[in-house]
Backbone as XML, in Angstrom:
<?xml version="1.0"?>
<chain id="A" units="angstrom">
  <residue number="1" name="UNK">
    <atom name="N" x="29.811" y="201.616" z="122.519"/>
    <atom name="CA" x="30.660" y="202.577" z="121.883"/>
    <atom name="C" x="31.575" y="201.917" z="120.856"/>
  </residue>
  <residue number="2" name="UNK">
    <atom name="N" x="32.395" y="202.793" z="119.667"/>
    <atom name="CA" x="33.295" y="201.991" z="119.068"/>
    <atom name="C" x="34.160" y="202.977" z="119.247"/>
  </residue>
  <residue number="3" name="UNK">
    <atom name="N" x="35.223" y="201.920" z="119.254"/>
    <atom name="CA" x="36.851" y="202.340" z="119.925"/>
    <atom name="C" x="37.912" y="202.292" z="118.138"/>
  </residue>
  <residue number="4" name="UNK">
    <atom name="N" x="37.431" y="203.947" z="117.759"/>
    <atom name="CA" x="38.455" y="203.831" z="116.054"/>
    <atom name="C" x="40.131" y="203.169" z="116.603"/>
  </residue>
  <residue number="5" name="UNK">
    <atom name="N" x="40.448" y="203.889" z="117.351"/>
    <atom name="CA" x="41.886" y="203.248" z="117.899"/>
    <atom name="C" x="42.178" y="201.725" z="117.757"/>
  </residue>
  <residue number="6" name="UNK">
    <atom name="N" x="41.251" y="200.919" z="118.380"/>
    <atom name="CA" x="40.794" y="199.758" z="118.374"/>
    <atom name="C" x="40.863" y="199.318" z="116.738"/>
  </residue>
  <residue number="7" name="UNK">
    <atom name="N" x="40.067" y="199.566" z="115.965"/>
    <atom name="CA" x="39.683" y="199.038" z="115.164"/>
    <atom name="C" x="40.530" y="199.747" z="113.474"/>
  </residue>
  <residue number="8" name="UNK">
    <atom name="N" x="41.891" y="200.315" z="113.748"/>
    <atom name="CA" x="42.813" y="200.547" z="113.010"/>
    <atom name="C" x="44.128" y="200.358" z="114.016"/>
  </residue>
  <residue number="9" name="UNK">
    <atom name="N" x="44.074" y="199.702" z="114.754"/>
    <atom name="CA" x="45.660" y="198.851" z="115.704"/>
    <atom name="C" x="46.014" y="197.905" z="114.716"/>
  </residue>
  <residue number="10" name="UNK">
    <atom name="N" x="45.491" y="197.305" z="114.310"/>
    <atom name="CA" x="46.581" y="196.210" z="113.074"/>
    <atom name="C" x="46.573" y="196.240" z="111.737"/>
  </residue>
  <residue number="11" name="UNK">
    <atom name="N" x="46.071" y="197.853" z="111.418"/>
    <atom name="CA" x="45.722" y="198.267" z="110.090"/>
    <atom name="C" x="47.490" y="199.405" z="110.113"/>
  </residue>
  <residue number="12" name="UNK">
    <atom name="N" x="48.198" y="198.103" z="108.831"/>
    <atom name="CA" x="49.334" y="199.469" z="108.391"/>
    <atom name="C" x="48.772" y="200.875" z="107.217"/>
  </residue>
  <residue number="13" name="UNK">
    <atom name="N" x="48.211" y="201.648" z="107.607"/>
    <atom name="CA" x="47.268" y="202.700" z="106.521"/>
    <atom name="C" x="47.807" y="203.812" z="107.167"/>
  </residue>
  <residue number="14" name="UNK">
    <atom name="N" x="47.881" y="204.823" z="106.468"/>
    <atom name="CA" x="48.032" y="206.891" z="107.120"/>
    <atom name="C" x="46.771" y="206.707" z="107.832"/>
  </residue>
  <residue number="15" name="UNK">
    <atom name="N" x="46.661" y="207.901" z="108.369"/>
    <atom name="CA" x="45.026" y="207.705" z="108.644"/>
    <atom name="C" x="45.553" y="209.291" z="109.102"/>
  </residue>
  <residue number="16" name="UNK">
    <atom name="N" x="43.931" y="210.212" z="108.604"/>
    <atom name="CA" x="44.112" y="211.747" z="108.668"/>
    <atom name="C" x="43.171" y="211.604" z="109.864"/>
  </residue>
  <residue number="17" name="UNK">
    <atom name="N" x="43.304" y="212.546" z="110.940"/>
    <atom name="CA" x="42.476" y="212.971" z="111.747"/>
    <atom name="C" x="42.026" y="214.354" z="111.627"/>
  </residue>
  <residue number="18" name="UNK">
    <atom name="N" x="40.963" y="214.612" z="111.967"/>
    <atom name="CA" x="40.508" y="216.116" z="111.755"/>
    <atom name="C" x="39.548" y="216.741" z="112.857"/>
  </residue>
  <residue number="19" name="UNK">
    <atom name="N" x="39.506" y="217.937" z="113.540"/>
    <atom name="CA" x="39.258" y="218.310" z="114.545"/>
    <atom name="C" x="38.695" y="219.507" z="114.398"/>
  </residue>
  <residue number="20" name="UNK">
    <atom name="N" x="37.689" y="219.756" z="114.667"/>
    <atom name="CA" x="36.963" y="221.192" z="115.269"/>
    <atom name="C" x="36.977" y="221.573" z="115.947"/>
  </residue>
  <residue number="21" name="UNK">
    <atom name="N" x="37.133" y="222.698" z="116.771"/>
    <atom name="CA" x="37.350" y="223.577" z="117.913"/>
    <atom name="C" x="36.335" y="223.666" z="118.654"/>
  </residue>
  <residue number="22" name="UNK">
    <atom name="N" x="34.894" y="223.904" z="117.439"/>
    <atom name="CA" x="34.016" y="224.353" z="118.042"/>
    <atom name="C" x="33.037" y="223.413" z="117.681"/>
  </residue>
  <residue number="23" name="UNK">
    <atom name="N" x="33.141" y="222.041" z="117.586"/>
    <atom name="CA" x="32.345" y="221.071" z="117.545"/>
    <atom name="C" x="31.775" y="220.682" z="118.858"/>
  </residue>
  <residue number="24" name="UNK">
    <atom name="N" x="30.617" y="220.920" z="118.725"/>
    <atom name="CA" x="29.938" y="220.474" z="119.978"/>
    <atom name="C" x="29.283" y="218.663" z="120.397"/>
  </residue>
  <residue number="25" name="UNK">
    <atom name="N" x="29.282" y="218.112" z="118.702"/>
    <atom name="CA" x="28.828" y="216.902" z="118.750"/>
    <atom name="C" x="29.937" y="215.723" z="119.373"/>
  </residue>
  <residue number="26" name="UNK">
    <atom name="N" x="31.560" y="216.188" z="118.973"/>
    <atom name="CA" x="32.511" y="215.029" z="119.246"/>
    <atom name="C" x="33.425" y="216.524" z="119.634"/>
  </residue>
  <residue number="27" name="UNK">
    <atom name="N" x="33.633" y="216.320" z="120.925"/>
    <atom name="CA" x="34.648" y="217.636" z="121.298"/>
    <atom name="C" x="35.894" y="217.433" z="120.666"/>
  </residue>
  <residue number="28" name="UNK">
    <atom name="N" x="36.896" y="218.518" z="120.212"/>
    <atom name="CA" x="38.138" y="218.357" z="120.092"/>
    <atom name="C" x="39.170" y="217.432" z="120.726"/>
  </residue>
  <residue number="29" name="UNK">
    <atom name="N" x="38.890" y="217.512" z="122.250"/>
    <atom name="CA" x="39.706" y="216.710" z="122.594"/>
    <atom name="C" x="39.472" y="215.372" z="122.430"/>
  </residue>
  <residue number="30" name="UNK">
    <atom name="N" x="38.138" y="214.544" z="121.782"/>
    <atom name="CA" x="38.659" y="213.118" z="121.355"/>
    <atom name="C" x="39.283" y="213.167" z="119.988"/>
  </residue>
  <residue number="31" name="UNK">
    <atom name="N" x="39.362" y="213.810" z="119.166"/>
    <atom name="CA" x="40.272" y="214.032" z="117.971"/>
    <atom name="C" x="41.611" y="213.772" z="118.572"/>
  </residue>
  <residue number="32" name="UNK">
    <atom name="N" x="41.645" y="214.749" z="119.051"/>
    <atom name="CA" x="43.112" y="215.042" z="119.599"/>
    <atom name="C" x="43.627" y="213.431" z="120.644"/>
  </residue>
  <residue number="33" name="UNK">
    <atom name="N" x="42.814" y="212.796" z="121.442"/>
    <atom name="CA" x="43.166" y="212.039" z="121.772"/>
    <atom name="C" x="43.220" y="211.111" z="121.155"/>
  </residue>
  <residue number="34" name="UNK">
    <atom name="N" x="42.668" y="210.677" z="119.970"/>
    <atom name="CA" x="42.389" y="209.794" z="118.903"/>
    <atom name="C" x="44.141" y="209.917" z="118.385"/>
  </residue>
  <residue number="35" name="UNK">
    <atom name="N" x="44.221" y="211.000" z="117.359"/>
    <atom name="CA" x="45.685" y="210.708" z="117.019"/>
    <atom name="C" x="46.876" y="210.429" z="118.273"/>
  </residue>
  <residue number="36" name="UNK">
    <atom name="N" x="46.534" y="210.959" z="119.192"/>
    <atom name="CA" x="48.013" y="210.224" z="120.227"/>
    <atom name="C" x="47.857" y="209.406" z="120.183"/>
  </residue>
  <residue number="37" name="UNK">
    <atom name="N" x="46.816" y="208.461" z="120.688"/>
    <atom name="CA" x="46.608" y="206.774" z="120.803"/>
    <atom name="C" x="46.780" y="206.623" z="119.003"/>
  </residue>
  <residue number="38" name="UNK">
    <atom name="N" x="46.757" y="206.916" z="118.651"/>
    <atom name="CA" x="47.197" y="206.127" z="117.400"/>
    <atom name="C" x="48.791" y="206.512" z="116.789"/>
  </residue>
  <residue number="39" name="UNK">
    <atom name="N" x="49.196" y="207.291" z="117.031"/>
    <atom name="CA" x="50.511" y="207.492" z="117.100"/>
    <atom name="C" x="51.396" y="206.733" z="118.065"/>
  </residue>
  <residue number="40" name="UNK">
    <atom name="N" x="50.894" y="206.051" z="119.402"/>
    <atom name="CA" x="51.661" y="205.210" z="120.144"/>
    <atom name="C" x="51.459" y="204.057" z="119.671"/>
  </residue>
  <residue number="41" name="UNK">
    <atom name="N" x="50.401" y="203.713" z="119.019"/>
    <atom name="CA" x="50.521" y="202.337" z="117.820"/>
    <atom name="C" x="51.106" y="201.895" z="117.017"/>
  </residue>
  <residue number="42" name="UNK">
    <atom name="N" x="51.486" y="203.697" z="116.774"/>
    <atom name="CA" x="52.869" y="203.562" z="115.939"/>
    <atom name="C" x="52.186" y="203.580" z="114.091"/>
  </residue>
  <residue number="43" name="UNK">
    <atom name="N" x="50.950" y="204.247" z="114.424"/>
    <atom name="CA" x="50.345" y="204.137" z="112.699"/>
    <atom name="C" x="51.029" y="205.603" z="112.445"/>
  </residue>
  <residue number="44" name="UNK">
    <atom name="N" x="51.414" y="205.871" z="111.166"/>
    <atom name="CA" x="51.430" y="207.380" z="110.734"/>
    <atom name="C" x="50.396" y="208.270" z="110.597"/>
  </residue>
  <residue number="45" name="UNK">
    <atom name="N" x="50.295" y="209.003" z="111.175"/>
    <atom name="CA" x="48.847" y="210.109" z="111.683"/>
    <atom name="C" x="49.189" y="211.857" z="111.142"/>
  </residue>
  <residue number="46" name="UNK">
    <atom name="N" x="48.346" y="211.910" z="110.708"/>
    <atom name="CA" x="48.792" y="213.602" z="110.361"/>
    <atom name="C" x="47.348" y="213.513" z="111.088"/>
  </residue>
  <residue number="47" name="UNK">
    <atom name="N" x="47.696" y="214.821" z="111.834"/>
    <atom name="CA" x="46.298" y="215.921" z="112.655"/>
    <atom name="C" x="46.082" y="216.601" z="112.348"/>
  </residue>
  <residue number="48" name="UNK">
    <atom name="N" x="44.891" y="217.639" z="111.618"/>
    <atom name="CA" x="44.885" y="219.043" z="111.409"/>
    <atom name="C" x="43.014" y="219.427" z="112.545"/>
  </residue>
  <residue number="49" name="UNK">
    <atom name="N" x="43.537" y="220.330" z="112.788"/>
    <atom name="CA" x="42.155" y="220.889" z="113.846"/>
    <atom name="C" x="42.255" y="222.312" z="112.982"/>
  </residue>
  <residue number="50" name="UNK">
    <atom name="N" x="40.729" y="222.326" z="113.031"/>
    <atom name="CA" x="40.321" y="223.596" z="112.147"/>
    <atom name="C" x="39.479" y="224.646" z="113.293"/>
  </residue>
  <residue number="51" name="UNK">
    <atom name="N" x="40.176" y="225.822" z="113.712"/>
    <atom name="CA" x="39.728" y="226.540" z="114.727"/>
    <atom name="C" x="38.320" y="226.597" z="114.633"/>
  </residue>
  <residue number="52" name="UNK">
    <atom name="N" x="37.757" y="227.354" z="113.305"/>
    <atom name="CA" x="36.751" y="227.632" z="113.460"/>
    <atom name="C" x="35.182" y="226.261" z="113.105"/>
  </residue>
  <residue number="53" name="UNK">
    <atom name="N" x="36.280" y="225.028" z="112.914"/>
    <atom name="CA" x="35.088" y="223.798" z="112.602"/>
    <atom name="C" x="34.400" y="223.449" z="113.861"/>
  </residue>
  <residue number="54" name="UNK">
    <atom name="N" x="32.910" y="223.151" z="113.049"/>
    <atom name="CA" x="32.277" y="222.415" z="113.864"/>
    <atom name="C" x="31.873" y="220.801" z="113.587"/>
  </residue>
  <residue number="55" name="UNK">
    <atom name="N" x="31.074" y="220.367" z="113.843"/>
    <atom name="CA" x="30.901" y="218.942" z="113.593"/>
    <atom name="C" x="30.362" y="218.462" z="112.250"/>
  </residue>
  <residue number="56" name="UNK">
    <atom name="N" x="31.267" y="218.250" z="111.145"/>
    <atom name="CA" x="30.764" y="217.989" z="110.037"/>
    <atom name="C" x="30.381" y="219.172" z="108.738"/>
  </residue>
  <residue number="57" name="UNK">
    <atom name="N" x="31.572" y="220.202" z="109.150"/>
    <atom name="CA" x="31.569" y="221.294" z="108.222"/>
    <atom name="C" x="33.262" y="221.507" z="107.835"/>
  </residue>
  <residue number="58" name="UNK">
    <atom name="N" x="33.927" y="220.440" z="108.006"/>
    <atom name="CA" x="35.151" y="220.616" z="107.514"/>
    <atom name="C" x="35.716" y="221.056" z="106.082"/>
  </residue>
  <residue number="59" name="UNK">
    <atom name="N" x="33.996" y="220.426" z="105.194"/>
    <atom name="CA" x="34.648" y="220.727" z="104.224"/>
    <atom name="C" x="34.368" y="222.439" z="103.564"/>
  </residue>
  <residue number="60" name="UNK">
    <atom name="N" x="33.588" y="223.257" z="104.346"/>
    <atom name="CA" x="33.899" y="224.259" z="104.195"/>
    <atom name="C" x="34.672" y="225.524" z="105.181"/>
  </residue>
  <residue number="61" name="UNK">
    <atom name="N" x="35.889" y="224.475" z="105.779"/>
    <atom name="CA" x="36.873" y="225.217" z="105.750"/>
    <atom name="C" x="37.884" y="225.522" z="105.091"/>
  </residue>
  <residue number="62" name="UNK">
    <atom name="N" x="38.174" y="226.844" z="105.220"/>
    <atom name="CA" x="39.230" y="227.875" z="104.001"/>
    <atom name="C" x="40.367" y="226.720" z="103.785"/>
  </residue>
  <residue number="63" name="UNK">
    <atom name="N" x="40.806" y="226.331" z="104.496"/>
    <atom name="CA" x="42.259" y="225.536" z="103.925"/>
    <atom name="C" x="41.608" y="223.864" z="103.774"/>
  </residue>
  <residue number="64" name="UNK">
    <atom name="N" x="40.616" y="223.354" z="104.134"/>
    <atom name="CA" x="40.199" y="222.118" z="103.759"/>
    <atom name="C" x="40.514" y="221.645" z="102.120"/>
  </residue>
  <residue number="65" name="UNK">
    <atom name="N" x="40.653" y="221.877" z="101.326"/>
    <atom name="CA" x="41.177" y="221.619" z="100.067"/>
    <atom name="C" x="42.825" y="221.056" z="100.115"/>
  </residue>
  <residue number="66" name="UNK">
    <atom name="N" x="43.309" y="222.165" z="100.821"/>
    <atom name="CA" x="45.183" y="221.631" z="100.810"/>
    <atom name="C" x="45.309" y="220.958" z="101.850"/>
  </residue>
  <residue number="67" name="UNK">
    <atom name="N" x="44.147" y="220.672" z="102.420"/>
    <atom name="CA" x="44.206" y="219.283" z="103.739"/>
    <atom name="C" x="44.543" y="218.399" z="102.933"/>
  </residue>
  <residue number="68" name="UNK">
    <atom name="N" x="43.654" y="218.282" z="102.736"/>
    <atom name="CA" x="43.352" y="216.425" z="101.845"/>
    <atom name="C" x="43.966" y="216.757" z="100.826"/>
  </residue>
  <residue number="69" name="UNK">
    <atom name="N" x="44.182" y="217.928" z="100.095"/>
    <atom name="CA" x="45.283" y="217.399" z="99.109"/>
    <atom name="C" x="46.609" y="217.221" z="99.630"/>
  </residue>
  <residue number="70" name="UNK">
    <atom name="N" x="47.558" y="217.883" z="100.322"/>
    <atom name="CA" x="48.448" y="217.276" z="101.086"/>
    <atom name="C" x="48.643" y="215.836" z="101.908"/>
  </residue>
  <residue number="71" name="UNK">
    <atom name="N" x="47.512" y="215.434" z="101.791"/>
    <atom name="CA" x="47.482" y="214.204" z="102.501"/>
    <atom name="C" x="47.446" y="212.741" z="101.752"/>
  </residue>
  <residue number="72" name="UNK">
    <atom name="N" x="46.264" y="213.028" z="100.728"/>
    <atom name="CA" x="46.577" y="212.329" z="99.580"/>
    <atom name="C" x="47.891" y="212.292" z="98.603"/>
  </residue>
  <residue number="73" name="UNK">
    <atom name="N" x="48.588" y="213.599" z="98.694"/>
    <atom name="CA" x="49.631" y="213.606" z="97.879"/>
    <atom name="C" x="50.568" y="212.670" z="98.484"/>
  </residue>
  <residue number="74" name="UNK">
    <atom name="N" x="50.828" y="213.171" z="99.403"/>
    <atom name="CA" x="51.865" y="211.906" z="100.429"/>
    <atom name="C" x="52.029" y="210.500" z="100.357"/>
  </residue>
  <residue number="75" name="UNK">
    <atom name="N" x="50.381" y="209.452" z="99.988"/>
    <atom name="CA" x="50.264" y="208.611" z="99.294"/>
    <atom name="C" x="50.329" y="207.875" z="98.385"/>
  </residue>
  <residue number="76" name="UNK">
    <atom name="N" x="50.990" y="209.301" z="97.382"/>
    <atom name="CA" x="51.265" y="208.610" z="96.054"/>
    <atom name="C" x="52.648" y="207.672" z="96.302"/>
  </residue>
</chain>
């Protein structure tokens, strides 16, 4: 297995997490557990879970555009 937590612990970077509800390939709750463990690392994490996503259709969700643009903007 690979452990993302693991392998952004000594990386200072944002890092976006993103979550589907109805993803059947990577359930919600490792998203969701993904940003806590990385928030007790102490990296800056924004989460967004998209009710109606499934595994690898984020980008046609309705607000997926002001995801990542909000997220990137923050970066500047």
């Amino acid at each position: 297995g690979y452990d993302n937590a693991l392998a952004l612990k000594e990386r200072d970077v944002p890092v976006l997490v993103l979550g589907g509800r109805k993803d059947r390939t990577l359930p919600v709750k490792l998203a969701r557990d993904l940003a806590r463990t990385l928030e007790k690392q102490g990296a800056g994490v924004d989460y967004v879970e998209f009710p109606q996503g499934v595994h690898s259709d984020f980008p046609g969700q309705s607000n997926f555009p002001e995801v990542i643009n909000a997220f990137f903007d923050r970066l500047d």
